[in-house]
VOTIDO-783592 format. One record per residue (C-alpha): x, y, z. Coordinates in nm, 4 decimals, m for minus. Layout:
N
<rec><xx>X</xx><yy>Y</yy><zz>Z</zz></rec>
...
% end
This chain:
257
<rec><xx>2.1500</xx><yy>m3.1724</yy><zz>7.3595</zz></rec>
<rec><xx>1.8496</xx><yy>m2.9561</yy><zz>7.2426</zz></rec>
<rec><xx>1.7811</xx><yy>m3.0489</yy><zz>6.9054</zz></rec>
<rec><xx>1.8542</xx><yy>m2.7420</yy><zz>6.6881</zz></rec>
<rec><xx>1.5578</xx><yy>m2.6724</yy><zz>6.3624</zz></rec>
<rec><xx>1.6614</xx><yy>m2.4547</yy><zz>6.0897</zz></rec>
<rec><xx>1.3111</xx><yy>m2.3030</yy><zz>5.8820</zz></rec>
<rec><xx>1.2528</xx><yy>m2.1797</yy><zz>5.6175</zz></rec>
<rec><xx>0.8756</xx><yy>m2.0826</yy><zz>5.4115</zz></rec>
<rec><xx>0.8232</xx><yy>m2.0270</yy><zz>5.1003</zz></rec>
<rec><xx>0.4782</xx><yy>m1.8281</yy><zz>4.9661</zz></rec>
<rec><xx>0.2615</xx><yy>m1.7289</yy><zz>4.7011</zz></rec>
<rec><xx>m0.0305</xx><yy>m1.4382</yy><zz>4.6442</zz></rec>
<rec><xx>m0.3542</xx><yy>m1.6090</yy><zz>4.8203</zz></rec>
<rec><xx>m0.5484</xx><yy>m1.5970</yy><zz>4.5445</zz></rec>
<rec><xx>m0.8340</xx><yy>m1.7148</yy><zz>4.7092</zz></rec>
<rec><xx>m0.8177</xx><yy>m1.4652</yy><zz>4.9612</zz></rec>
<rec><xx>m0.7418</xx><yy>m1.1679</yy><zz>4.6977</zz></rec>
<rec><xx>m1.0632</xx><yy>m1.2958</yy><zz>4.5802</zz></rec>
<rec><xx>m1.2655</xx><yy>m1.2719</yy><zz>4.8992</zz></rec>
<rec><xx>m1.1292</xx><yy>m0.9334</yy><zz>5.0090</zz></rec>
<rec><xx>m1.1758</xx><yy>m0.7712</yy><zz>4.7199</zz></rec>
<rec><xx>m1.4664</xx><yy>m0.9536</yy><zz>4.5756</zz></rec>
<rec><xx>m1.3195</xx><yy>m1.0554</yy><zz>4.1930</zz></rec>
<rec><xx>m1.5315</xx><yy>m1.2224</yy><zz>3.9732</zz></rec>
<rec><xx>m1.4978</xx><yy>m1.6219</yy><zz>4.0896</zz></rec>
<rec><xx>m1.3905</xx><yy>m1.6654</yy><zz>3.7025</zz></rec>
<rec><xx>m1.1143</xx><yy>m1.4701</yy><zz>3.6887</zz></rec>
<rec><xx>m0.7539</xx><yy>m1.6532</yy><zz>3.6706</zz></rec>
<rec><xx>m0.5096</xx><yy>m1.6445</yy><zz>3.9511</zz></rec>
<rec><xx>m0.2635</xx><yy>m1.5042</yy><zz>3.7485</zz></rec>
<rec><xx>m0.4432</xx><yy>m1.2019</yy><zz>3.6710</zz></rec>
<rec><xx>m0.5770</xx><yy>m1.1506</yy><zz>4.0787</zz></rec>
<rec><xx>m0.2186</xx><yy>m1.1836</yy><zz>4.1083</zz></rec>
<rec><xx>m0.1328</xx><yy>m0.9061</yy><zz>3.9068</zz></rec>
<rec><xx>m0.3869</xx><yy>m0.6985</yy><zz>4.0243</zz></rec>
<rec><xx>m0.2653</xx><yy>m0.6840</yy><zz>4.3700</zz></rec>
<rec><xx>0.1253</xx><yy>m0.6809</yy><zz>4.2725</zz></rec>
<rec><xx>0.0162</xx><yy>m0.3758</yy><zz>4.0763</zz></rec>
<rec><xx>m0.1853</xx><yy>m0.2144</yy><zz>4.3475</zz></rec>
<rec><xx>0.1184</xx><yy>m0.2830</yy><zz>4.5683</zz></rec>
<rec><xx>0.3603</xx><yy>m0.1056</yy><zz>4.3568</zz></rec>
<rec><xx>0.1413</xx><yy>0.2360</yy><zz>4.3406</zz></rec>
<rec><xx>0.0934</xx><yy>0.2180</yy><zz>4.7128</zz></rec>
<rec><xx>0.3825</xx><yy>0.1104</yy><zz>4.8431</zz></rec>
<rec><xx>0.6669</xx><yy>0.0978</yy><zz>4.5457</zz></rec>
<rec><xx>0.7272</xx><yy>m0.2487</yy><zz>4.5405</zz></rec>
<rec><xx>0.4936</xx><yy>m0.5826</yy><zz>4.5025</zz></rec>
<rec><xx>0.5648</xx><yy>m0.7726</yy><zz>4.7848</zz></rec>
<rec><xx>0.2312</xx><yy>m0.8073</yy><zz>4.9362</zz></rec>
<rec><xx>0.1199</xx><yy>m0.7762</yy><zz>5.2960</zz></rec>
<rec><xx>0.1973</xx><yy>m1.0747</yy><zz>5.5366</zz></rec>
<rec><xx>m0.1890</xx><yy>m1.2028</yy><zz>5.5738</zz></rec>
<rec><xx>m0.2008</xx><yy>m1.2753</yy><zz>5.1863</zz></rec>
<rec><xx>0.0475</xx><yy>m1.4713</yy><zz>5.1444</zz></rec>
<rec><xx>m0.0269</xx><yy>m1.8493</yy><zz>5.1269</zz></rec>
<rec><xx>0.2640</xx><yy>m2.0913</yy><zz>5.2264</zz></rec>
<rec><xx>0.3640</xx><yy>m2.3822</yy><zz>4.9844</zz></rec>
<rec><xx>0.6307</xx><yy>m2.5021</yy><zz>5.1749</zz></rec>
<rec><xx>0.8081</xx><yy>m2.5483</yy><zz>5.4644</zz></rec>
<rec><xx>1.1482</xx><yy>m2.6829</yy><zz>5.4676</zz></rec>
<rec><xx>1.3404</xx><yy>m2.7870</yy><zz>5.7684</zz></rec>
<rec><xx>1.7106</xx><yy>m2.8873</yy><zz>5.8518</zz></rec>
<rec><xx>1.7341</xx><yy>m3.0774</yy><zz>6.2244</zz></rec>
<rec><xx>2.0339</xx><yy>m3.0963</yy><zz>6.4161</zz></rec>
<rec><xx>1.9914</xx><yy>m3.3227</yy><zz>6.7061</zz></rec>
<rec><xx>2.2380</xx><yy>m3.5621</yy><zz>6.9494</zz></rec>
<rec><xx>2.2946</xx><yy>m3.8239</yy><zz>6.6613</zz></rec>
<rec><xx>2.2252</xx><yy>m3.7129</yy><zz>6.3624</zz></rec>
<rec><xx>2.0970</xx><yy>m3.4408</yy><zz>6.0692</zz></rec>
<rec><xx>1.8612</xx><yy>m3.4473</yy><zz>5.8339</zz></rec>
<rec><xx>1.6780</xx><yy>m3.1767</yy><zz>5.5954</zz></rec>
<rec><xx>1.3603</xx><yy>m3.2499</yy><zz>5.4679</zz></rec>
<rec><xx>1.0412</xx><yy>m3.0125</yy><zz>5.3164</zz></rec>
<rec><xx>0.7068</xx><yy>m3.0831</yy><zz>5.5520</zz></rec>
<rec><xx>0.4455</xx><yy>m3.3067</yy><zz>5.3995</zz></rec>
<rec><xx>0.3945</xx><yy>m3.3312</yy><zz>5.0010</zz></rec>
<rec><xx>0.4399</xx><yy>m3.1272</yy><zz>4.7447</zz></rec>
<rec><xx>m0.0050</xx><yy>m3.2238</yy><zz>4.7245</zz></rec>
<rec><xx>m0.0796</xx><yy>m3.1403</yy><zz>5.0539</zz></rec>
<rec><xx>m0.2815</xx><yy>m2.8299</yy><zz>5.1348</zz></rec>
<rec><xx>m0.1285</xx><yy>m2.5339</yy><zz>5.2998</zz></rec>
<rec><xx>m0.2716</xx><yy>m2.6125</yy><zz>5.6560</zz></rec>
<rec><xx>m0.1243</xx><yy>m2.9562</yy><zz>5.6501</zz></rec>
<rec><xx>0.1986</xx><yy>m2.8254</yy><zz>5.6247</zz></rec>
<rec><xx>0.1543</xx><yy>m2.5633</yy><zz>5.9040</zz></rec>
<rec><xx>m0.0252</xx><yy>m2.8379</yy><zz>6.1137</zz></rec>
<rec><xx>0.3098</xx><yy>m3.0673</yy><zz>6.0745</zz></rec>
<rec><xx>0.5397</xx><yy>m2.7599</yy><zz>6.1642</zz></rec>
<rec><xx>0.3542</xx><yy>m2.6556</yy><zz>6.5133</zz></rec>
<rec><xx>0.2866</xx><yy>m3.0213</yy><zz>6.5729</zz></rec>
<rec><xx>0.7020</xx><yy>m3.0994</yy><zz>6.5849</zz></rec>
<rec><xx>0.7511</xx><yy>m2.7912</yy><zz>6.8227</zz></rec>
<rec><xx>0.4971</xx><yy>m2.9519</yy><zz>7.0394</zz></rec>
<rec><xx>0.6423</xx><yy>m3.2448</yy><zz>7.0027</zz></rec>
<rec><xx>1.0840</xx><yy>m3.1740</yy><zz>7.0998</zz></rec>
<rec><xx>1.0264</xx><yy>m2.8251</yy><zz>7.1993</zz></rec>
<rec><xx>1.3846</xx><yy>m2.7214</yy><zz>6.9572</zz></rec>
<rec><xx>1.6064</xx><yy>m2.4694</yy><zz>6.9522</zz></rec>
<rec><xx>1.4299</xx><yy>m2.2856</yy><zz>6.5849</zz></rec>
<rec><xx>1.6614</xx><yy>m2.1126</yy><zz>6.3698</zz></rec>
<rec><xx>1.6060</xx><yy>m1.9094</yy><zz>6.0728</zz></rec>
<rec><xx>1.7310</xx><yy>m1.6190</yy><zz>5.8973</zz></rec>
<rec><xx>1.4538</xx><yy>m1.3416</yy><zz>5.9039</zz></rec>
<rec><xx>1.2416</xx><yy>m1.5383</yy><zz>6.0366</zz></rec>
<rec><xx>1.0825</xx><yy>m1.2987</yy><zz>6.3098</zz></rec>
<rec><xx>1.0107</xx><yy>m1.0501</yy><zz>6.0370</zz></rec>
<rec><xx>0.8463</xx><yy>m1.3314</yy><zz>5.7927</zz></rec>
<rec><xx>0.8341</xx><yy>m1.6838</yy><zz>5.8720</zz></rec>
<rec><xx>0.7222</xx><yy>m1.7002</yy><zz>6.1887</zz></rec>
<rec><xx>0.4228</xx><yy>m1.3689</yy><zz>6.1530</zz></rec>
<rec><xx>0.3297</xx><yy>m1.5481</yy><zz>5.7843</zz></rec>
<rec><xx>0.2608</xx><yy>m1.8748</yy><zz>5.9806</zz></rec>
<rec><xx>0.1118</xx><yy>m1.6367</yy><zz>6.3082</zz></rec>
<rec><xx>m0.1451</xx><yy>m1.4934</yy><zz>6.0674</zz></rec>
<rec><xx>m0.1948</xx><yy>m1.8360</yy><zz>5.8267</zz></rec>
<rec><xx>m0.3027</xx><yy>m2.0427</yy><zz>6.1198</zz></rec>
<rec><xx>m0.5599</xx><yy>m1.8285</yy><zz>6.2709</zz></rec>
<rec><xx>m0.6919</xx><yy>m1.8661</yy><zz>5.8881</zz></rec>
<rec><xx>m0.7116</xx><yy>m2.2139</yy><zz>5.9437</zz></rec>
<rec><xx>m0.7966</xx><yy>m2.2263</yy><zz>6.3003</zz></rec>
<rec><xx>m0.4821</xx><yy>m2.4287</yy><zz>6.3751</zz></rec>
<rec><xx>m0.2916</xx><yy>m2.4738</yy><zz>6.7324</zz></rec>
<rec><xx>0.0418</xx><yy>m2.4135</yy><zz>6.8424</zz></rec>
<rec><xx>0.0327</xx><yy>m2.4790</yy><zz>7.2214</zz></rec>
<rec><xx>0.4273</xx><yy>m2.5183</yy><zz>7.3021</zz></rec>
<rec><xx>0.5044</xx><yy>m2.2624</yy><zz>7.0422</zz></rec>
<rec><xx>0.2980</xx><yy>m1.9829</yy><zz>7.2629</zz></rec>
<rec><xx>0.3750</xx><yy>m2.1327</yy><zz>7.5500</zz></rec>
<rec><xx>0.5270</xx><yy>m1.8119</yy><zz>7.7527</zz></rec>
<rec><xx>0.5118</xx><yy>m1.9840</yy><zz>8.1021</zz></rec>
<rec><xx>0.1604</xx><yy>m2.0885</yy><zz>8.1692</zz></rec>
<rec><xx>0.2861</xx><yy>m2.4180</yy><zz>8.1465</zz></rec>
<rec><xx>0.6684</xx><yy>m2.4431</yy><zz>8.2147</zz></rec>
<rec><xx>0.8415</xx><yy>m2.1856</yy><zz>8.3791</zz></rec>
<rec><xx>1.1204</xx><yy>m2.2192</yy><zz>8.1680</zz></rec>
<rec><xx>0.9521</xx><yy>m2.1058</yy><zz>7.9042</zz></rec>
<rec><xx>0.8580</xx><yy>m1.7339</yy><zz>8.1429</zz></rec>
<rec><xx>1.2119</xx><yy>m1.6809</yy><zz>8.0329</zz></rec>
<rec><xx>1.3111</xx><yy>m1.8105</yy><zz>7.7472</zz></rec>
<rec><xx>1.0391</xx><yy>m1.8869</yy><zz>7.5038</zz></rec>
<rec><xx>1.0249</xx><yy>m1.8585</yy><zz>7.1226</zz></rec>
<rec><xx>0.8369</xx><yy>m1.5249</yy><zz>7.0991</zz></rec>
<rec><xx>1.0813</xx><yy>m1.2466</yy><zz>7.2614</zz></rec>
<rec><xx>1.2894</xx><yy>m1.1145</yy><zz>7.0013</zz></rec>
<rec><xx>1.5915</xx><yy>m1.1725</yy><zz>7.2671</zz></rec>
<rec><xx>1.5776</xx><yy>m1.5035</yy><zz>7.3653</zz></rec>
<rec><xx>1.7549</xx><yy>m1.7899</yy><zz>7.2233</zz></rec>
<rec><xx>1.4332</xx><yy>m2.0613</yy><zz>7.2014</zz></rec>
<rec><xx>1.4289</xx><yy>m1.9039</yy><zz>6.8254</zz></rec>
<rec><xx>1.7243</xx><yy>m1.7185</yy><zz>6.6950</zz></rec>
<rec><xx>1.6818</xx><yy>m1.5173</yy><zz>6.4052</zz></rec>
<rec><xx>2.0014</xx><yy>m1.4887</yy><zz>6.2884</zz></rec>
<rec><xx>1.9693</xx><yy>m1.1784</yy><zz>6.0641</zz></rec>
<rec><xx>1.8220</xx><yy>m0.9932</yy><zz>6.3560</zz></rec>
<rec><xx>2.0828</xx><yy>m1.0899</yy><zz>6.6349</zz></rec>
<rec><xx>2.3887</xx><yy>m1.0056</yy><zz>6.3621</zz></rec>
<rec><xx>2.2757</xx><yy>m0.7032</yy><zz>6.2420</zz></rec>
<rec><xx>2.2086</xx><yy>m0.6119</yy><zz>6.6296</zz></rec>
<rec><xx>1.8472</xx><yy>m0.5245</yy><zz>6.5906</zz></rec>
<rec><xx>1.8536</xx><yy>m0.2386</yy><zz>6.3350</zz></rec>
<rec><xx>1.6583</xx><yy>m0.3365</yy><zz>6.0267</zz></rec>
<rec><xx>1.9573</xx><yy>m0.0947</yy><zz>5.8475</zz></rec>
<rec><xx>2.1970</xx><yy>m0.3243</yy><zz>5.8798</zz></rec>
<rec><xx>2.0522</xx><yy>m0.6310</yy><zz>5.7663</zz></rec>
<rec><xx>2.2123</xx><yy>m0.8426</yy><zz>5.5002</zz></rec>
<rec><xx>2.1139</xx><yy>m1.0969</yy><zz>5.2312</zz></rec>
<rec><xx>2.1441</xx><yy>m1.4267</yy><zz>5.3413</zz></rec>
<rec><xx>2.2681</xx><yy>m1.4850</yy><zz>4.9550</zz></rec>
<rec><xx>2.5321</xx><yy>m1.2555</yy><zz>4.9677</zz></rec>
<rec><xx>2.6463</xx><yy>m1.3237</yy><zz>5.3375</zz></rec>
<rec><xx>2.6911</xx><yy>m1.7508</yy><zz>5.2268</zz></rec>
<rec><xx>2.8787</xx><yy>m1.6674</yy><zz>4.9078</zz></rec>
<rec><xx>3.1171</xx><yy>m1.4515</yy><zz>5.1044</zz></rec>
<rec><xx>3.1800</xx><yy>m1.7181</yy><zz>5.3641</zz></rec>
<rec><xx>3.2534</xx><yy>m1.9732</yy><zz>5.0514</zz></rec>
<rec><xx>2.8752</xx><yy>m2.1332</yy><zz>5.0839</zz></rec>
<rec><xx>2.6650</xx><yy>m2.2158</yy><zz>4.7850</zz></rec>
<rec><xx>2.3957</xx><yy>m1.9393</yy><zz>4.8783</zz></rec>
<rec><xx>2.0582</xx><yy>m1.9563</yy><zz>4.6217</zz></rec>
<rec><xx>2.1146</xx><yy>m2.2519</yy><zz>4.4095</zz></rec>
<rec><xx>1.8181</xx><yy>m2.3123</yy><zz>4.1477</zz></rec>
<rec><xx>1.5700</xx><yy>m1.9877</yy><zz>4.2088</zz></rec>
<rec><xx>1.5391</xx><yy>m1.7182</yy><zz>4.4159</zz></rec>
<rec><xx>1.2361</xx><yy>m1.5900</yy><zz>4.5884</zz></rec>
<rec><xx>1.1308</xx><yy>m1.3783</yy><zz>4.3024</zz></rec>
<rec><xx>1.1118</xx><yy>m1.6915</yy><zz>4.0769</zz></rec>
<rec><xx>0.8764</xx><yy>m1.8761</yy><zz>4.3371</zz></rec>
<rec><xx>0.5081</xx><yy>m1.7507</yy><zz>4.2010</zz></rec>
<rec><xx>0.6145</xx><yy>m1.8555</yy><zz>3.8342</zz></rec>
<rec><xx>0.7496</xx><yy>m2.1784</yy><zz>3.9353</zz></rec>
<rec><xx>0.4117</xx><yy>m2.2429</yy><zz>4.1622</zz></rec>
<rec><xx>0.1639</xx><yy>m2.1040</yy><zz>3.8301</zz></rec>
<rec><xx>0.3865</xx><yy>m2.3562</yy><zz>3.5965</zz></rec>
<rec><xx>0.3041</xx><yy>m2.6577</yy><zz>3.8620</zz></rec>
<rec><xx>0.6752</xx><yy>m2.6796</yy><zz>4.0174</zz></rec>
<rec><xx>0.6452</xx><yy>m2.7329</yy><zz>4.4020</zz></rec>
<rec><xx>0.9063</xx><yy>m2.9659</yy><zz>4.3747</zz></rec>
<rec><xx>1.1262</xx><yy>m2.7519</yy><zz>4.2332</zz></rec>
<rec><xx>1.0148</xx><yy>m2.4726</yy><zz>4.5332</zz></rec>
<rec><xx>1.0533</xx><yy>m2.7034</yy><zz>4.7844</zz></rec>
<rec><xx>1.3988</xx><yy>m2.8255</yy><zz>4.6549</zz></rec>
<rec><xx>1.4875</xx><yy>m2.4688</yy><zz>4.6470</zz></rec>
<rec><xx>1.3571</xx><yy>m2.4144</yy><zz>5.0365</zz></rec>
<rec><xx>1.5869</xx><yy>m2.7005</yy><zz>5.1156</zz></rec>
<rec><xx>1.9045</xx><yy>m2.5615</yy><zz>5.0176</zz></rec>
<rec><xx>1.7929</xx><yy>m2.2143</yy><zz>5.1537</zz></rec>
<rec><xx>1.7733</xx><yy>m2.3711</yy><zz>5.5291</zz></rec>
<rec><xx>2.1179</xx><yy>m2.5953</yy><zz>5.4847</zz></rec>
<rec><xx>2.2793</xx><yy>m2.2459</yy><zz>5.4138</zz></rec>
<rec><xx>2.0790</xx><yy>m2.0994</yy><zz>5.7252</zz></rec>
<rec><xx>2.2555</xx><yy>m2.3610</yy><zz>5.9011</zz></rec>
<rec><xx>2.5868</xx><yy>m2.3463</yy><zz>5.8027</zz></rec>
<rec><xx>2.5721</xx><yy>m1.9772</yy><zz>5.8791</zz></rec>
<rec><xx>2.4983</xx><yy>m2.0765</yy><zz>6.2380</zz></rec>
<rec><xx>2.7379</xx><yy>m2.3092</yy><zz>6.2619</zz></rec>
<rec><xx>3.0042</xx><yy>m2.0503</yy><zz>6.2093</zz></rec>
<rec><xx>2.7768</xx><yy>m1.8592</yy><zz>6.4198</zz></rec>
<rec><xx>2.8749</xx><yy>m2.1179</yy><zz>6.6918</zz></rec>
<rec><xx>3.2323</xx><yy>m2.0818</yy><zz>6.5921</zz></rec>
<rec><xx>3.2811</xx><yy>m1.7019</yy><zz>6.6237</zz></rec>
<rec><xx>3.0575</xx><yy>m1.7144</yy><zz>6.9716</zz></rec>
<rec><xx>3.2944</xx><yy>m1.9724</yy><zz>7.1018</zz></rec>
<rec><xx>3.0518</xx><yy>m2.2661</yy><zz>7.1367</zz></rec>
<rec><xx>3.2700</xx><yy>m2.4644</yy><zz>6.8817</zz></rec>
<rec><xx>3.6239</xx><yy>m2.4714</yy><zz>6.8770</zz></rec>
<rec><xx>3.7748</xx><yy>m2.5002</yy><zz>6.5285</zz></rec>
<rec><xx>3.7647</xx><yy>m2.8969</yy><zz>6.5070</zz></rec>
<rec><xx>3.4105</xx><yy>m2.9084</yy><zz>6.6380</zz></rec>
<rec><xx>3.2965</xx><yy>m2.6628</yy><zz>6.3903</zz></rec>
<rec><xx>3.4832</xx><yy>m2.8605</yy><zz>6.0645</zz></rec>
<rec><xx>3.2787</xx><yy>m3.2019</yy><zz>6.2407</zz></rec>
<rec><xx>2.9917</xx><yy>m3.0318</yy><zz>6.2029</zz></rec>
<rec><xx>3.0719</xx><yy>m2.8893</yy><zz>5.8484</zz></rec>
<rec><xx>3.1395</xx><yy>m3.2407</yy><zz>5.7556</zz></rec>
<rec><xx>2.8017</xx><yy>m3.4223</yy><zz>5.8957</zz></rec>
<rec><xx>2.6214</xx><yy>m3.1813</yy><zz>5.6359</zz></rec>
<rec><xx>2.8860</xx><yy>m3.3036</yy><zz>5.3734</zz></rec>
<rec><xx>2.8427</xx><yy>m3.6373</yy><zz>5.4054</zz></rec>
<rec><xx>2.4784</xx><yy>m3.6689</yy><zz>5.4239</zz></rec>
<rec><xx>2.3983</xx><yy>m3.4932</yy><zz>5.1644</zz></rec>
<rec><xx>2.6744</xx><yy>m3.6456</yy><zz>4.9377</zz></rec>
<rec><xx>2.4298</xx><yy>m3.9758</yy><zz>5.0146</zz></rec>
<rec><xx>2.1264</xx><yy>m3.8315</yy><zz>4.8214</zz></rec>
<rec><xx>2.1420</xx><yy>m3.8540</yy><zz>4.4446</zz></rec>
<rec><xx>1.8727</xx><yy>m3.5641</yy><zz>4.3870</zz></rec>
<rec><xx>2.0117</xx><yy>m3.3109</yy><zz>4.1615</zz></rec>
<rec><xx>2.0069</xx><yy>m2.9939</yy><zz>4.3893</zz></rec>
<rec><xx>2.1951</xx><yy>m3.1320</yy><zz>4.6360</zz></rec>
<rec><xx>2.4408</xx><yy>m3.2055</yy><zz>4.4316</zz></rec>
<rec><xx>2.4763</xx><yy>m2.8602</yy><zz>4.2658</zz></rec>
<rec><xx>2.5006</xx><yy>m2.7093</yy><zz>4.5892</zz></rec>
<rec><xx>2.7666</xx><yy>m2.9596</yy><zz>4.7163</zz></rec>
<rec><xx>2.9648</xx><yy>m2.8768</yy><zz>4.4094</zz></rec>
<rec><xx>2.9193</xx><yy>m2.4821</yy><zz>4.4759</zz></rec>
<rec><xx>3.0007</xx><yy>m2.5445</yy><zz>4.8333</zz></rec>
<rec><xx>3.3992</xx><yy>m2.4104</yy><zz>4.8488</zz></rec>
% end
């Protein structure tokens, strides 16, 4: 069985790269570059989410599916520096080559942590790996927006057209999942100014458990489960997390229908 990892990032204005491109005054506050460039977004654009390449990534949660068992778990500490946690992300793939997962994640994730890791001069050798080294990879390899090596679930529902993309949010709720428990994204600066990675990182967790019980009834409607496999599955994710005692995963079990 290839071992199937569910993703999910969560990021914040680089400050520290506002600061370089733009060359602010090294004394003013983050909060203010912040606002600078949310407000400079909004004229140009009409909205503040910034570009890809300024956005600094403060955690990376995973879910992992493999033949035994599942786990979810956010990379590293909620201390570590950015490139740590990138680092740790690349250095699994290199390490079980899984199935990735996500839920937008060719249009954010995966470009975010493209861009953040030529900042930090990282590698990512099986990631990029389109057949130099294993010919299975010449046809299947986690970079082509149609193979399966990474699914992005949004894109493959909603058949390619960015039009008919949906909310993960909305889509969980109306399959009876918990969908954002906690925050949402728009909460996720605040939280990170007020010293809550924790609380991000908690929130990341839940966001990638709902990724993955969207593709499990992904599996389902595909035919790759049959109903009894599916509620097996279903109940795995039940019972582990009904062993942790943290408090998110207990508000999402009890909004879990």
């Amino acid at each position: 069985m290839t071992p199937v990892l569910v993703f999910d990032i969560e990021t914040v204005p680089d400050v520290e790269g506002l600061r370089k491109l733009h060359g602010l005054n090294p004394q003013l506050a983050a909060a203010d570059i912040a606002e600078m460039a949310f407000q400079a977004r909004r004229q140009a654009v009409g909205h503040d989410f910034l570009p890809l390449h300024v956005q600094k990534i403060v955690a990376i949660s995973c879910a992992l599916r493999d033949k035994t068992d599942f786990r979810v778990w956010s990379l590293g500490t909620a201390a570590d520096p950015e490139a740590e946690l990138i680092r740790r992300f690349f250095e699994g793939i290199d390490r079980y080559s899984p199935q990735l997962v996500s839920w937008n994640g060719g249009g954010f994730d995966l470009p975010v942590l493209h861009y953040r890791s030529l900042i930090h001069g990282l590698q990512a050798r099986r990631y990029w790996d389109m057949g130099d080294d294993d010919r299975d990879f010449k046809w299947n390899n986690y970079l082509s927006r149609y193979h399966t090596r990474h699914l992005d679930l949004m894109d493959l529902l909603a058949l390619y057209q960015p039009r008919a993309n949906v909310p993960l949010d909305e889509l969980a709720k109306l399959m009876g999942l918990p969908g954002k428990c906690g925050m949402d994204g728009s909460a996720v600066w605040r939280a990170f100014l007020d010293g809550e990675v924790t609380a991000i990182r908690n929130y990341c967790e839940t966001d990638v458990v709902n990724t993955y019980l969207v593709f499990l009834r992904f599996q389902l409607m595909r035919g790759i489960f049959d109903g009894e496999q599916y509620q097996r599955e279903c109940e795995l994710v039940r019972s582990t997390l009904g062993r942790s005692t943290e408090p998110h995963w207990q508000q999402f079990l009890g909004q879990w229908l």
